[in-house]
N, C-alpha and C positions, 0 to 999 in steps of 0.2 A: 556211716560210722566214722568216729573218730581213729587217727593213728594209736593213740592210747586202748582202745579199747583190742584193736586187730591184732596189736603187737603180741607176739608169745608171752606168755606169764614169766615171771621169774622163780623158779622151781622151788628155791628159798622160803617164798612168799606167800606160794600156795600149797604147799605140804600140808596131804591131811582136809583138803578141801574134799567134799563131793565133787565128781566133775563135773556136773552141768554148774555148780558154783565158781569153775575156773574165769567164766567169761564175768563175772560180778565179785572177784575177791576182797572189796570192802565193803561191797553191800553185805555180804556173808556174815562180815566179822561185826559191823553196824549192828544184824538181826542178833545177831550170838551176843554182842553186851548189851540190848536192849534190854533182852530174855533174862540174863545176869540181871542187872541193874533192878529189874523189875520183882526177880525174885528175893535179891536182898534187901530193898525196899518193903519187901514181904515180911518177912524174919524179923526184921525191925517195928510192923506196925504191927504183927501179931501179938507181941508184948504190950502194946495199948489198947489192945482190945478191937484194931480195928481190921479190915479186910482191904486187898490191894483195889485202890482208886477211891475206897471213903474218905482218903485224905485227902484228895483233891474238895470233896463235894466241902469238906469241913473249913479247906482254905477259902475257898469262896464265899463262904456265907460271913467269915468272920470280915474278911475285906470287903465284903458287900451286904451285911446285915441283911433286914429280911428281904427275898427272892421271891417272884413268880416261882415253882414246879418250873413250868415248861422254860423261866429263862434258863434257872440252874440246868436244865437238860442241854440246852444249847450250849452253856458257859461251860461245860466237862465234857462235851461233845460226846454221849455215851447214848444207849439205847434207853427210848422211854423205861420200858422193863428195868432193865440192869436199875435206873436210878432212880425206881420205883421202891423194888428191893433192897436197896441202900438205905434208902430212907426212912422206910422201918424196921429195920436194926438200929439203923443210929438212934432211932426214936426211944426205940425199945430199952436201948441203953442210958437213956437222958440227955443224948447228945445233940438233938434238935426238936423243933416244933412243929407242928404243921398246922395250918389253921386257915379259915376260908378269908380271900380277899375282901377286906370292906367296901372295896371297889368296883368289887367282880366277884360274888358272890358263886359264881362257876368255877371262879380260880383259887388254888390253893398258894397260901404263902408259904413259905420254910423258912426257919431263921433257927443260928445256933441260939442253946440255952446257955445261961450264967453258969451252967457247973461244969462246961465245954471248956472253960476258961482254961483249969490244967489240963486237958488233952492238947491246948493248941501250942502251950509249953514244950510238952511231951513230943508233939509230931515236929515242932521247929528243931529241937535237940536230936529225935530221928534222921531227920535231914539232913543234919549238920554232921551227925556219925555215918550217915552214908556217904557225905560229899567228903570225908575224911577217907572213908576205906577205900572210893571208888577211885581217889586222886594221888593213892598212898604211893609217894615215889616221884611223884612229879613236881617240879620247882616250879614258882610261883610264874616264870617267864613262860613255861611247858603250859603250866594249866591257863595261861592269858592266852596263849595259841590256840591250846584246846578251845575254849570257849570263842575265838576268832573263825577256825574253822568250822565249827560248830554252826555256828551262823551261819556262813556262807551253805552249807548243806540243808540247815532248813530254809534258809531262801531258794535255794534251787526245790524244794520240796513245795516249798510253798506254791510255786508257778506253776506250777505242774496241779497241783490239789486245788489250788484257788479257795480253800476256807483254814485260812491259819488266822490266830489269835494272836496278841502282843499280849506278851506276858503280865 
């Protein structure tokens, strides 16, 4: 173990922790604005109709037009299931296609439709009011840190997991 980690907490710091969270109090706070993040990202896509992590499958298609099924499954990294499920809702909504590979006749393709066009409006403006509410306070020098250390945390994540994406 490192001296950082053995050192006594600073009381300050950890206030209101659970105490098996005192030995990890950034990992705590990490899971707690995940959770945040995740459910206001929520709030925000429920107004477009969609459900949390279809905006992901929706970014991808539009930056990678039509998709294997099974690549988009690997490209969201999600459970076959779950982005099975997704996909028709989204379907069901007009917000994609599915249809058999001419290639691969086994394989299904997905691709966003032309009427996806203002949703992808919608979820870029989403994002842009999250990245507003999430950063509210912080100067542009703070959020070039944030995003500095940010990094540095999913690199070290990365090493550890061994299957991280470049965005």
């Amino acid at each position: 173990m490192t001296a950082e980690r053995t050192a006594p907490a600073d009381p300050a710091c950890t206030a209101g922790l659970p105490g098996a969270a005192h030995g990890g109090p950034v990992s705590h706070a990490v899971s707690r604005i995940a959770r945040l993040h995740r459910m206001t990202a929520g709030r925000l896509l429920r107004g477009l109709g969609l459900y949390p992590g279809q905006e992901f499958v929706m970014m991808h298609l539009w930056d990678h037009g039509a998709v294997r099924q099974s690549e988009l499954i690997k490209a969201v990294d999600l459970d076959p299931s779950t982005v099975t499920k997704m996909l028709q809702r989204l379907e069901q909504a007009g917000h994609v296609r599915r249809r058999p590979d001419p290639d691969d006749r086994r394989a299904v393709l997905v691709e966003a439709t032309d009427e996806s066009c203002g949703l992808h409006d919608a979820v870029r403006d989403a994002w842009s009011d999250l990245e507003d509410h999430t950063l509210a306070g912080l100067g542009t020098g703070e959020r070039d840190e944030l995003i500095r250390l940010l990094a540095k945390v999913e690199a070290n994540l990365c090493k550890d997991g061994g299957d991280c994406r470049t965005p």
